[in-house]
N, C-alpha and C positions, 0 to 999 in steps of 0.2 A: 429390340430383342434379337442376341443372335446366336447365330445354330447352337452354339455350346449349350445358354441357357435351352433352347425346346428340346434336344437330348437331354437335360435334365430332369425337365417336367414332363416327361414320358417315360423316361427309367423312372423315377421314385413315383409318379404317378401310376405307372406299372406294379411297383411295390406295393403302394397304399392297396391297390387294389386286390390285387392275390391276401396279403393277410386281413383283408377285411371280410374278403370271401373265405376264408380259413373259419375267422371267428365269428362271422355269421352261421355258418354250416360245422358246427363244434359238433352235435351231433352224427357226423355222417364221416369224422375222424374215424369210428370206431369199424366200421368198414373199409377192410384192406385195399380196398383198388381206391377207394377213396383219397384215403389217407397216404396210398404211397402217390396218388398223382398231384397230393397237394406237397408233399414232400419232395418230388422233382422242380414242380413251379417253382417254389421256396428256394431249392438247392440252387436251381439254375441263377435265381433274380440274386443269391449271396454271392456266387460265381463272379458275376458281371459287378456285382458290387467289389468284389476284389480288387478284379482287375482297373476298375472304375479308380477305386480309392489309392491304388498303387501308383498310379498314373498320372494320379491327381488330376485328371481330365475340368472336373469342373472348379476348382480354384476355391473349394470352400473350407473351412475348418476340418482340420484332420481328424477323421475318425467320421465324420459326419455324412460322407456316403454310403460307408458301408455299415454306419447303425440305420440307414432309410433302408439301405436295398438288404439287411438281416431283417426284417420286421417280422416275415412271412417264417423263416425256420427258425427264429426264436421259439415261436407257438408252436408249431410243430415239433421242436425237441422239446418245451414243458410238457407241451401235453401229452408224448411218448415216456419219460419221464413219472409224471405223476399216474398216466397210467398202471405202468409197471410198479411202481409205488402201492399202488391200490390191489393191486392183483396179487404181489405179496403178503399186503395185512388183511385182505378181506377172503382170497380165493377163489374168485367171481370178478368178474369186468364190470365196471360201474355203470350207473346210470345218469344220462346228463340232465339235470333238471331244466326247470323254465318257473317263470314268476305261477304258473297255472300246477306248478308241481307240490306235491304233499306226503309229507314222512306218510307209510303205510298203500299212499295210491298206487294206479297202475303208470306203466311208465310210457310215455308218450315219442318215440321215434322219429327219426329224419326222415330224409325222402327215401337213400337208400340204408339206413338202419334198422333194421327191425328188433324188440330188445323182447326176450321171451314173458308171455303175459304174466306166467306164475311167479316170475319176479316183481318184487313189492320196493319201493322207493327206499331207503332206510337214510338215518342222518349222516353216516357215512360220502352217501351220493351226494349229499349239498354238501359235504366240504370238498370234496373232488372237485366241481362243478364250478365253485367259488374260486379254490385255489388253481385250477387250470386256468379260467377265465382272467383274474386279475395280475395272480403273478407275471405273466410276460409284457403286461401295461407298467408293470412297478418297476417291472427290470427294463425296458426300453425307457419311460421317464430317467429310472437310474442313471442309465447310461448314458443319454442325453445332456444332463446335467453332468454329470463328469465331463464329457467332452466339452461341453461349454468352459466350464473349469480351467482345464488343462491349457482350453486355446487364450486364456487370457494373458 
């Protein structure tokens, strides 16, 4: 193994990891200081994936850096995005559910979110929740498979 590869498996291992931490803590998006310093992480790991992919530093299929080291602000701009989305047709900032969640319950909070009690779950929230979560897995698959494509 040499240095080009472990620079690689520590930038995209760096990637994996900020958007895993993203979408594990989906709830604590909704929290400004939250969500902008997952939004700097994100920005910076696309940065370096820029410049990475420009470069062609690591010799692999074009486009295939910078879909690892995008992972992080894909999610980050769905979920700003669908946010805003939601705030337009409903009025209100949504509620992020969990398997433990139910149309009418109370809604259950991140570490730093706190969601007001007299707000009630509505089915609105599970489709926010669902489509935040899944769309940017469909669109990085998406993406993926097109670049595979392309490089053939």
């Amino acid at each position: 193994m040499n240095n080009i590869e472990i620079i690689k498996y520590i930038c995209f291992g760096i990637s994996f990891l900020i958007g895993g931490i993203i979408f594990s803590f989906q709830d604590d998006l909704m929290n400004p200081k939250m969500y902008s310093k997952a939004l700097y992480a994100s920005g910076l790991c696309f940065l370096i994936g820029v410049i990475l992919e420009l470069s062609d530093f690591f010799y692999i299929e074009r486009g295939m850096t910078l879909l690892v080291m995008s992972i992080g602000i894909i999610y980050v701009a769905y979920f700003k995005l669908f946010l805003n989305l939601f705030i337009k047709w409903k009025g209100t900032k949504p509620i992020i559910t969990s398997a433990s969640s139910m149309i009418g319950g109370g809604p259950i909070g991140g570490f730093t979110t706190k969601y007001d009690a007299k707000r009630r779950i509505t089915g609105a929230d599970f489709i926010f929740s669902f489509v935040q979560a899944l769309v940017p897995i469909f669109t990085i698959f998406g993406l993926l498979i097109l670049i595979i494509e392309l490089n053939r």
